[in-house]
DRENZANU-988455 format. One line per 8 residues: their letters; for each residue x, y, z of C-alpha. Coordinates in Angstrom, 1 decimal. Layout:
N
A) X,Y,Z; ...
! end
This chain:
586
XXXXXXXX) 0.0,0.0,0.0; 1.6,3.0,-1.3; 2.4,5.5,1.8; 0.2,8.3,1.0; -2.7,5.8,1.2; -1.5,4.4,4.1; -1.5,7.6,5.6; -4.8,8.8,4.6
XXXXXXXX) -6.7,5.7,5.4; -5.0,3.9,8.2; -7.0,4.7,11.5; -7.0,2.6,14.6; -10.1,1.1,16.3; -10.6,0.6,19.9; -12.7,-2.2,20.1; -12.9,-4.7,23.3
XXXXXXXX) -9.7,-3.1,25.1; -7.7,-4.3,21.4; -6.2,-1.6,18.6; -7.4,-2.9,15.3; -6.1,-1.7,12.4; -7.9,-0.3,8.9; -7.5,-4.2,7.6; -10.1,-5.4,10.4
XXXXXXXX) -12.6,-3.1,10.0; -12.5,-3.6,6.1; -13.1,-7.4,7.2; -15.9,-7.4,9.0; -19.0,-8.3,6.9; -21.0,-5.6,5.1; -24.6,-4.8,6.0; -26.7,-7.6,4.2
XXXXXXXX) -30.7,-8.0,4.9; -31.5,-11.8,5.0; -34.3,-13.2,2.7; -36.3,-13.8,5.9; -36.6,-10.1,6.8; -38.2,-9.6,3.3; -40.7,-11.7,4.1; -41.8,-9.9,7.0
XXXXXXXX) -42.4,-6.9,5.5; -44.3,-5.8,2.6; -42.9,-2.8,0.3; -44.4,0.0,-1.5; -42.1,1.7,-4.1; -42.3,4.7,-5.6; -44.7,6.6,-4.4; -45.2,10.3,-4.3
XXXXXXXX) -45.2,12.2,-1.5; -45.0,15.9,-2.6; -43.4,18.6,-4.5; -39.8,19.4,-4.3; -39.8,22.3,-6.7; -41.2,21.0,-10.0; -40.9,17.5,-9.7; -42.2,14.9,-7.6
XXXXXXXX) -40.7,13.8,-4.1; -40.8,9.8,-4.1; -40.4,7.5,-1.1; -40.7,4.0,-0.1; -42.9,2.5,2.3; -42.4,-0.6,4.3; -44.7,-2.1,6.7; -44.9,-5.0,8.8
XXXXXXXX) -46.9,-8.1,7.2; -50.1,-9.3,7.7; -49.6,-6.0,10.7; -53.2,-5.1,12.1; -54.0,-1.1,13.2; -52.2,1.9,13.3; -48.7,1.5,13.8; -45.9,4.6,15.0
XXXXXXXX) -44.3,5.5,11.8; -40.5,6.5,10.9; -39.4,8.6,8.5; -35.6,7.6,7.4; -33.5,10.2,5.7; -30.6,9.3,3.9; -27.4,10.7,4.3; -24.6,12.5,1.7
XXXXXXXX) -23.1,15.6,2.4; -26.5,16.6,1.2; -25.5,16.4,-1.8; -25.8,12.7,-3.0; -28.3,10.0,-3.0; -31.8,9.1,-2.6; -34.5,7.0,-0.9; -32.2,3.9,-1.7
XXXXXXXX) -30.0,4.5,0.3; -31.3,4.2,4.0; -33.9,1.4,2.8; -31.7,-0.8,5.0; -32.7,0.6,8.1; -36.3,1.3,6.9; -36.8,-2.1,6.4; -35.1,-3.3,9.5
XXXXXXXX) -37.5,-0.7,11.5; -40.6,-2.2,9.8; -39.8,-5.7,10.9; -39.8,-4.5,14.2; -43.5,-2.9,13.9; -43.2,0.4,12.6; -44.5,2.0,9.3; -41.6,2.7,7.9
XXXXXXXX) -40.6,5.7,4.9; -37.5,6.4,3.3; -37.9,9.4,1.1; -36.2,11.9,-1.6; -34.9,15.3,-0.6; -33.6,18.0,-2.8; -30.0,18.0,-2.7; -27.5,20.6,-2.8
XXXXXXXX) -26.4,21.9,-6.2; -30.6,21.4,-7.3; -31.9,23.7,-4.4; -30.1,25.5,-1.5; -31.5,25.5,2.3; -34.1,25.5,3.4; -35.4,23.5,0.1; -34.3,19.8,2.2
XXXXXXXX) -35.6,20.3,5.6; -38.8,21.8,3.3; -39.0,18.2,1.4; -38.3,16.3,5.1; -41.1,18.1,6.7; -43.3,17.2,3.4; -42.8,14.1,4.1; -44.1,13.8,7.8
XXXXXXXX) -47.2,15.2,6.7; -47.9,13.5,3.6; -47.7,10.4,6.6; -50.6,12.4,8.5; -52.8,12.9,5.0; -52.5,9.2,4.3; -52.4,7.8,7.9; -55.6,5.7,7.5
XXXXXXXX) -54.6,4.4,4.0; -51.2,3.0,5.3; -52.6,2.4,9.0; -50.6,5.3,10.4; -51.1,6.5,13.9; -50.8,10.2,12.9; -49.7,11.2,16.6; -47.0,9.3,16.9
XXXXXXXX) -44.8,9.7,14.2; -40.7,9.9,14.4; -37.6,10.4,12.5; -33.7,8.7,11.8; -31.4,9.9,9.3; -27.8,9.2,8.9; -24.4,12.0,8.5; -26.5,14.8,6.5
XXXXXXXX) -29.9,12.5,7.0; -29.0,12.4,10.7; -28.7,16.3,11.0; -32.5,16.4,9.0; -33.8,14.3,11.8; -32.1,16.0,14.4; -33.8,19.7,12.5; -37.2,17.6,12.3
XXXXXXXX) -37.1,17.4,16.0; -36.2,20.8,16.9; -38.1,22.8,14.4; -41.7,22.6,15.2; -43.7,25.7,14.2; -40.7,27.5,12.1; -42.6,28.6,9.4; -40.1,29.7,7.1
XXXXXXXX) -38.6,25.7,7.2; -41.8,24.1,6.6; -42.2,24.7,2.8; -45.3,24.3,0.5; -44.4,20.7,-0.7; -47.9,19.2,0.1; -50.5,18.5,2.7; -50.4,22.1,4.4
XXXXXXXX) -53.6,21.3,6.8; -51.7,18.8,8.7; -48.7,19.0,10.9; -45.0,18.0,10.6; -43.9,17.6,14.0; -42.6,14.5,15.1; -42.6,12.8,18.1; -38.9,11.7,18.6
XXXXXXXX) -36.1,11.9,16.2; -32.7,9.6,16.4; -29.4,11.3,14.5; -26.9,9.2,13.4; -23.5,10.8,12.8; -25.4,14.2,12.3; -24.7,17.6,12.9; -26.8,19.9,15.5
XXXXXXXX) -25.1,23.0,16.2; -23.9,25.0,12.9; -23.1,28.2,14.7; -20.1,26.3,17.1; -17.1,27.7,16.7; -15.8,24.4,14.8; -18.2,24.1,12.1; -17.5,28.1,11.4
XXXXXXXX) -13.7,27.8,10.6; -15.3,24.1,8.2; -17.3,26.2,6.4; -14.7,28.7,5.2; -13.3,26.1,3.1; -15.4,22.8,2.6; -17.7,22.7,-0.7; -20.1,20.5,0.6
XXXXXXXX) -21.6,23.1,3.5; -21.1,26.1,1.3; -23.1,24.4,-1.6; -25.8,23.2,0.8; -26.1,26.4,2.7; -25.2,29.0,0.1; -22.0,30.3,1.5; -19.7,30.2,5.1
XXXXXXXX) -21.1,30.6,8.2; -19.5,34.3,8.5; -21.1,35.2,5.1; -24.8,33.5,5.8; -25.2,33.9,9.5; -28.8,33.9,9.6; -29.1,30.6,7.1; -26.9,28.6,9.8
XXXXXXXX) -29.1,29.5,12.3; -32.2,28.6,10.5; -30.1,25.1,9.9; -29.2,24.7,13.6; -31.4,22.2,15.7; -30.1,23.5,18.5; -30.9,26.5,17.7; -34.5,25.9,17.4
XXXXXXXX) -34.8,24.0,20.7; -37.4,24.5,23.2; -39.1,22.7,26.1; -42.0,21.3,23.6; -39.6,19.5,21.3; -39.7,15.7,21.5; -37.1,13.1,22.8; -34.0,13.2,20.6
XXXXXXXX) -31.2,10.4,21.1; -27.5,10.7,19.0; -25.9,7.8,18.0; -22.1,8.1,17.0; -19.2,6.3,16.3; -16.7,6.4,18.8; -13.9,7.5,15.8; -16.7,9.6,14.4
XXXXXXXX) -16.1,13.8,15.0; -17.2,14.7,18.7; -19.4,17.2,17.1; -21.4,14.5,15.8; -22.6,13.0,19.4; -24.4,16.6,20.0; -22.9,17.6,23.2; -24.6,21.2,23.5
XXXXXXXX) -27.8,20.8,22.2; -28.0,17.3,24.5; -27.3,19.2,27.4; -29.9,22.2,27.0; -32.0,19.8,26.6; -31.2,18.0,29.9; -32.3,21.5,31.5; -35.1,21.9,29.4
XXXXXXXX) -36.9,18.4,30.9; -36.5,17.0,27.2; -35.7,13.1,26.9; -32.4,12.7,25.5; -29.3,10.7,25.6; -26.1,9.1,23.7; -24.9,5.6,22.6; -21.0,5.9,20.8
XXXXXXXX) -20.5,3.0,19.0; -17.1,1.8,20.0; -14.9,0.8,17.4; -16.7,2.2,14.7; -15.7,5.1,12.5; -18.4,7.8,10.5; -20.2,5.3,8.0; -21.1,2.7,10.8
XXXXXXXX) -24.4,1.9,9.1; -22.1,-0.3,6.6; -20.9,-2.9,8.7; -23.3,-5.5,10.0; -21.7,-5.4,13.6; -22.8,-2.0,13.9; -26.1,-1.9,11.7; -27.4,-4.2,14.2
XXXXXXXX) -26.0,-2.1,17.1; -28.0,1.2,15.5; -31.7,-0.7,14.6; -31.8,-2.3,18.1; -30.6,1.4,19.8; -33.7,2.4,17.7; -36.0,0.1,18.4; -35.3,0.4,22.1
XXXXXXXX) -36.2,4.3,21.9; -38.8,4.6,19.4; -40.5,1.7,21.7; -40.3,3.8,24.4; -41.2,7.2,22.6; -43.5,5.8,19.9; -45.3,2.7,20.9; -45.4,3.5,24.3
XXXXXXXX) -46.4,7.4,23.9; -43.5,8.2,26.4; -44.7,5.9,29.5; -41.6,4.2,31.0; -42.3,0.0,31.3; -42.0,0.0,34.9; -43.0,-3.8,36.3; -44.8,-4.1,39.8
XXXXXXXX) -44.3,-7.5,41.7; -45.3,-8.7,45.0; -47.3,-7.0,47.3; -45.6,-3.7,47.0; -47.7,-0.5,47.9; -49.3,0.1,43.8; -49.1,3.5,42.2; -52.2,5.2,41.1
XXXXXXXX) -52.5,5.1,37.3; -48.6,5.1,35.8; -45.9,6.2,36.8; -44.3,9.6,34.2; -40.4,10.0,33.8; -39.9,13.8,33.9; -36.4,13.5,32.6; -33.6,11.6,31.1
XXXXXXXX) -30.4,11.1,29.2; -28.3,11.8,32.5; -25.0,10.7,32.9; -25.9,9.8,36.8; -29.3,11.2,38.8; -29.0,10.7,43.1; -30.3,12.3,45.3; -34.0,13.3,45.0
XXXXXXXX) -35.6,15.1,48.0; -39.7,16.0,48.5; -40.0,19.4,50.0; -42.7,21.6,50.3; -42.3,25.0,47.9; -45.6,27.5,48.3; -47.8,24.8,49.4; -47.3,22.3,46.3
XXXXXXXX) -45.0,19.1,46.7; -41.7,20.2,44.7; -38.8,17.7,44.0; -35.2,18.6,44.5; -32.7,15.9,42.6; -29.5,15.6,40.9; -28.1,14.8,37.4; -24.6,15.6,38.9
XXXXXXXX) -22.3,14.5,36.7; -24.2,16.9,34.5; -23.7,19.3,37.0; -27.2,19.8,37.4; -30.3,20.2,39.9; -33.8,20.3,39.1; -36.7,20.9,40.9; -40.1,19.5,39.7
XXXXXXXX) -43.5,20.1,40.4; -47.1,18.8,39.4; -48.1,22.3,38.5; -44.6,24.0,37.1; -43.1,20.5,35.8; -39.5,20.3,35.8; -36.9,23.4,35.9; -33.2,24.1,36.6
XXXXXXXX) -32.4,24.9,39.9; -28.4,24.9,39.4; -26.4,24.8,36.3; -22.9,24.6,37.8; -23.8,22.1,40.7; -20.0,20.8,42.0; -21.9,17.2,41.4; -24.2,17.3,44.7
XXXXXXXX) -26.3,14.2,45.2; -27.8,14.6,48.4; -30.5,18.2,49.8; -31.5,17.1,52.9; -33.9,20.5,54.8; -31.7,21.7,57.2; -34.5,23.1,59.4; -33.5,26.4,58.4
XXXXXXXX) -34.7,27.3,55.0; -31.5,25.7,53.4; -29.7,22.2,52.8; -27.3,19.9,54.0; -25.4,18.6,50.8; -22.9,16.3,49.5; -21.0,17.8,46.9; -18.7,14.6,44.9
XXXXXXXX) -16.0,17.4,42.9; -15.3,19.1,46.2; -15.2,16.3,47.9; -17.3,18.2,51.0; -20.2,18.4,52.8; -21.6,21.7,52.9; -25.1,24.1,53.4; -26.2,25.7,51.1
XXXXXXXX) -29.4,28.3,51.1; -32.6,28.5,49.6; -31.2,30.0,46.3; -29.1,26.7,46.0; -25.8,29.0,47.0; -23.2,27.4,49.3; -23.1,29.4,52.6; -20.3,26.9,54.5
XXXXXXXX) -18.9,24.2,54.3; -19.7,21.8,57.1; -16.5,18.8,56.7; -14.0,18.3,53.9; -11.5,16.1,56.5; -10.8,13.6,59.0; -7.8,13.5,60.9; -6.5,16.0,58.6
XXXXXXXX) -7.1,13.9,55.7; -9.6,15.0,52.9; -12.5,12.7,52.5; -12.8,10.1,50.0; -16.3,11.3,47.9; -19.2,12.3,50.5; -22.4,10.2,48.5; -25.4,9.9,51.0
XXXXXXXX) -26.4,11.8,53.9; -29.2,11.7,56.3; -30.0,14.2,59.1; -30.9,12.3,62.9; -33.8,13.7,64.7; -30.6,14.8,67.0; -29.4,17.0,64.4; -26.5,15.2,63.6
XXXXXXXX) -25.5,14.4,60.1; -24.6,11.0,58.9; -23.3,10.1,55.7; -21.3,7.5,53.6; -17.6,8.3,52.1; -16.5,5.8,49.5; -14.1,5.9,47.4; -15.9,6.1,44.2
XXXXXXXX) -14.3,8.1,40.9; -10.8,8.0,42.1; -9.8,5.5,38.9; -11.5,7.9,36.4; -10.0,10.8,37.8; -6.3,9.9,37.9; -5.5,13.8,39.2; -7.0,13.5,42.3
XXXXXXXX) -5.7,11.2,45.2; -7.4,9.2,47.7; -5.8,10.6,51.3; -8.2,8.2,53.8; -7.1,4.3,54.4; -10.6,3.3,54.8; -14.1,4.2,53.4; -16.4,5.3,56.4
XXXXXXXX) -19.6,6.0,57.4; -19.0,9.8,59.4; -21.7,11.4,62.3; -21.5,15.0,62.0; -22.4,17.8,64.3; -23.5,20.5,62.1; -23.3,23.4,64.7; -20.0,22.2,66.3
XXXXXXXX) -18.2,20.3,63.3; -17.4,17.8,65.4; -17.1,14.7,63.0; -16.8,11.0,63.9; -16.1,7.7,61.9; -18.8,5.7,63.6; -18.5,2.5,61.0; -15.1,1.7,59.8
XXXXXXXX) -15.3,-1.6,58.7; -17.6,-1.5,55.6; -15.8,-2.0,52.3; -17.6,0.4,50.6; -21.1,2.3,52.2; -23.1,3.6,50.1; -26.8,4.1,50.4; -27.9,4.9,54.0
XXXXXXXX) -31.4,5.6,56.5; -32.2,6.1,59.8; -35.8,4.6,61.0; -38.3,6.7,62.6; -37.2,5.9,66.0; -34.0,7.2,65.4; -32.3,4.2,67.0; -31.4,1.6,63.9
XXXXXXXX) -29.0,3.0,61.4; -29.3,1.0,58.1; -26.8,0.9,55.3; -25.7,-0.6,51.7; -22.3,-1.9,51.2; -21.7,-1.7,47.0; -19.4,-4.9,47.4; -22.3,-7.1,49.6
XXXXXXXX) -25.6,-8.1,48.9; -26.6,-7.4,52.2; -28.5,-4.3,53.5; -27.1,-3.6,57.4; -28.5,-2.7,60.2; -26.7,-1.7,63.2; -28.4,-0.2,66.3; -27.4,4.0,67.3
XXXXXXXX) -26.6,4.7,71.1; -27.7,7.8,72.8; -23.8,9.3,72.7; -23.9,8.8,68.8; -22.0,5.7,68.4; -23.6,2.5,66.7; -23.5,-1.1,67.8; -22.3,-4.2,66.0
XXXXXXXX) -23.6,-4.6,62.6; -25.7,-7.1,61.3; -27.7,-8.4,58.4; -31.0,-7.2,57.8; -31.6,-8.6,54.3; -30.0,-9.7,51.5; -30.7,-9.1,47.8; -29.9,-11.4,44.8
XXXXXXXX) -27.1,-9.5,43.6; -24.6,-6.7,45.1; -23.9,-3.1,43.9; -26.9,-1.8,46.6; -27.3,1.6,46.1; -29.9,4.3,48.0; -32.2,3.2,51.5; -35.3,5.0,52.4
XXXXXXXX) -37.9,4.4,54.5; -41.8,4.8,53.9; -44.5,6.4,56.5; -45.7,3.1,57.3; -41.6,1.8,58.0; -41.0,-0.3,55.3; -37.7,0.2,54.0; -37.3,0.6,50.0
XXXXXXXX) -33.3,-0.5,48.4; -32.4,0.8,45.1; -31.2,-2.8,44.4; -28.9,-3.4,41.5; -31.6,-4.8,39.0; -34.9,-3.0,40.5; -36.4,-1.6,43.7; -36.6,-3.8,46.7
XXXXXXXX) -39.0,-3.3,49.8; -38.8,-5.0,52.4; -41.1,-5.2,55.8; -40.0,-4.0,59.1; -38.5,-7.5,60.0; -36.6,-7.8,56.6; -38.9,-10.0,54.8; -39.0,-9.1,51.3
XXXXXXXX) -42.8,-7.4,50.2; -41.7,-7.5,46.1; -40.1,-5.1,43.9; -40.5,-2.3,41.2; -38.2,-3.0,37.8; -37.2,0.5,36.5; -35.7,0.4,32.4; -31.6,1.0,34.2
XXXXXXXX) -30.3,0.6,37.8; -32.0,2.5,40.3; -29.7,4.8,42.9; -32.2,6.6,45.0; -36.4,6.5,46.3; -37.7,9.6,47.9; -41.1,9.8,49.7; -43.2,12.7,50.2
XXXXXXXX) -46.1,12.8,52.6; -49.1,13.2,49.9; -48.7,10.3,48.7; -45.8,11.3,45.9; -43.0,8.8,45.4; -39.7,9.9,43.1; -37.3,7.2,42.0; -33.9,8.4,40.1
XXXXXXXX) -32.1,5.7,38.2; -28.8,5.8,36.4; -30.1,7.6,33.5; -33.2,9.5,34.6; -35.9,10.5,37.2; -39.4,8.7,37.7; -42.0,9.9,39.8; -45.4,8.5,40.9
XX) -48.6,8.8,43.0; -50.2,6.2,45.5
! end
């Protein structure tokens, strides 16, 4: 291989731990559809959905076999630089979404060098409502109706999302009594934020954007912003997921606009597809990784209509009605707290390695609290308007007011040593403080150093700061409570299966440990206790209760790992998980 080709095209893959070199990936077998997926789906070719200027817009539609009812459809966009191919080339994925139980389109757009923007997102939003005009005809449920799209495709997906009710992108393709927004959108490899500072020096010089946009971003401000989902976002926009691959350009996993739309309550996350490069979609490996990524979120977004598949067993206390996730796509979520804010029940909770805190309501939904949190996972009333926290980056506990503004901090040592990562706390109807230090993060954040020998559970005094290792022999506490009585401490160990209870003396020490019940599997994570003493574990798999004697009631099973249960007294129960925050009513 002649060395300038080497040097263009030689890239290394990370895959399983191993480097793999350009020869491996150009060995793994290309995306093929098996002759037993045609058979589950029945294809319509060709048909016109609209005007693109003066000719017609065609798509294809797939649809499951021998399928009954309306069924969520998905409109695929191919990909291109904008500039190149057609409805052929993201049939792949259109037909794999069909055979999962979608209605399924993939559809024409005008490309570059033919029309400038706005002309493709005009063509894309055609198409959604061409899907509404002739919902009953293809047994179409009009109101749920979504959108994937792949490198140019995956940008018009991610624009679909964004751009409800812009009238200058909607166009006058077809269909104008019925609606184009969707109901969640899925970019592959696709662009969201054209005003960054990185896509402005790419469009100085690169063809493709200049020719689909009409110029540079310094020369057609306005048209980059009309092309920006991000841009366009707002709290009514629907779930929107990025898929990447891991050797893909960061800017394609949508950093910024995923994180405004953490703090605007909107459904959102990432999957980067390790090991693979840009055109992903080509390899069957990672063709299979993207359709069941999809299936997985459209299920939730589209069949579902946004109601999480949360599974009640046993004789736990039920919910009335369902229970509602009022946010999602964190990187971590701890630490939720029921307070009481103007008379309403209002949630305090975490998405801390977001660096975020939200409060939520039934009347004013969800809404940022703090922005810049220093990873806090635990608000716990301090009796006097504020909060005792845990803050993870400082490593401290401190107060903080009822702006969310740290006012002092409370312990960041023992023995002169700086604590390992403060994670739960509780406040004793004493006063005192008690909270778990383990040493969590310190392998994923190489430039800080763990000072403590053990991993402790501490009893604060907040008013003298008198602080005291009360359990020392736990490997590594994490979730903790204190019953009613104020006399049993009860704690998680993330190495055991085993919750522990050990009993609290009147001078603040604690007794022996023992077990109090033991769950299938270890990693136990948050402890709280209900009004009528039963004692809920964020277990490892699901959400544990167990009666005052230990004796396992049943469980709730949450989509990821539960961390943390919150109780408020109307009746209001929160659960946080690893990825989002759940709340229901009994």
């Amino acid at each position: 291989m002649p060395l300038l080709r080497t040097a263009l095209f030689l890239f290394l893959i990370v895959s399983n731990g191993l480097l793999v070199a350009q020869e491996e990936w150009e060995s793994l077998p290309p995306t093929k559809l098996g002759a037993e997926l045609d058979e589950q789906v029945e294809s319509h070719l060709d048909l016109t959905f609209g005007k693109g200027g003066d000719r017609d817009l065609l798509l294809h539609l797939y649809r499951p076999r021998n399928a009954e009812g309306s069924l969520p459809a998905i409109v695929c966009i191919h990909g291109g630089g904008w500039g190149k191919g057609d409805r052929r080339h993201h049939a792949n994925i259109a037909k794999a979404m069909a055979a999962r139980g979608y209605v399924t389109v993939t559809i024409d757009y005008r490309l570059s060098g033919e029309a400038i923007f706005p002309a493709h997102i005009h063509d894309c939003k055609t198409a959604v409502r061409w899907l509404r005009a002739n919902a009953e005809k293809w047994g179409v449920d009009p109101d749920w109706i979504g959108a994937t799209g792949a490198s140019a495709g995956g940008h018009l997906a991610a624009l679909l999302g964004s751009s409800g009710g812009v009238a200058e992108l909607e166009g006058d393709g077809g269909h104008a009594e019925f609606s184009s927004v969707i109901q969640a959108s899925v970019p592959v490899g696709g662009q969201s934020d054209f005003l960054s500072e990185r896509n402005r020096q790419i469009s100085a010089d690169r063809e493709i954007w200049q020719a689909f946009l009409g110029g540079s971003q310094d020369e057609v401000p306005e048209t980059y912003r009309l092309a920006s989902p991000r841009a366009h976002l707002d709290a009514g926009d629907p779930p929107i997921f990025f898929m990447a691959g891991e050797f893909d350009d960061p800017s394609t996993c949508g950093r910024e606009l995923r994180r405004d739309a953490l703090k605007l309550g909107i459904p959102t996350g990432l999957n980067v597809v390790a090991g693979a490069p840009h055109p992903l979609l080509n390899k069957q490996k990672f063709f299979d990784i993207v359709v069941d990524q999809l299936d997985e979120f459209f299920t939730l977004h589209l069949k579902n209509e946004g109601v999480p598949e949360i599974k009640a067993s046993g004789d736990v206390p039920k919910i009335n009605g369902k229970w509602s996730q009022i946010g999602g796509g964190y990187g971590g979520s701890e630490g939720p707290q029921w307070i009481i804010e103007n008379g309403e029940p209002t949630l305090i909770y975490a998405a801390h390695h977001d660096h975020l805190v939200f409060r939520w309501s039934p009347q004013k939904g969800l809404r940022v609290w703090r922005d810049d949190s220093p990873e806090a996972t635990s608000f716990r009333p301090d009796g006097k308007g504020g909060y005792y926290v845990v803050e993870q980056t400082t490593r401290q506990v401190t107060r903080w007011n009822e702006k969310g503004e740290r006012t002092e901090v409370l312990a960041d040592r023992f023995e002169g040593k700086r604590l390992n990562r403060p994670n739960d706390l509780r406040v004793h109807s004493d006063g005192s403080l008690w909270f778990t230090d383990p040493d969590f993060l310190f392998r994923l954040r190489p430039d800080e150093f763990k000072e403590l020998e053990g991993q402790y559970i501490f009893r604060l005094d907040p008013e003298s700061l008198e602080i005291r290792a009360v359990v020392k022999d736990a490997n590594k506490p994490n979730g903790i409570a204190i019953n009613q009585d104020g006399d049993s401490l009860f704690f998680t160990d993330s190495t055991s299966k085993n919750i522990y209870r050990a009993a609290i003396y009147e001078d603040g020490s604690v007794g022996r440990r023992e077990i109090f019940a033991t769950s299938q599997f270890g990693g136990l994570d948050g402890l709280t206790f209900d009004s009528e003493g039963r004692l809920w574990n964020a277990a490892k798999t699901d959400v544990k209760v167990y009666q005052p004697n230990g004796s396992l009631l049943g469980s709730y099973t949450f989509p990821s790992k539960p961390t943390a249960i919150a109780f408020h007294p109307d009746g209001w129960v929160c659960v946080t998980t690893r990825d989002a925050a759940y709340v229901g009513q009994f």
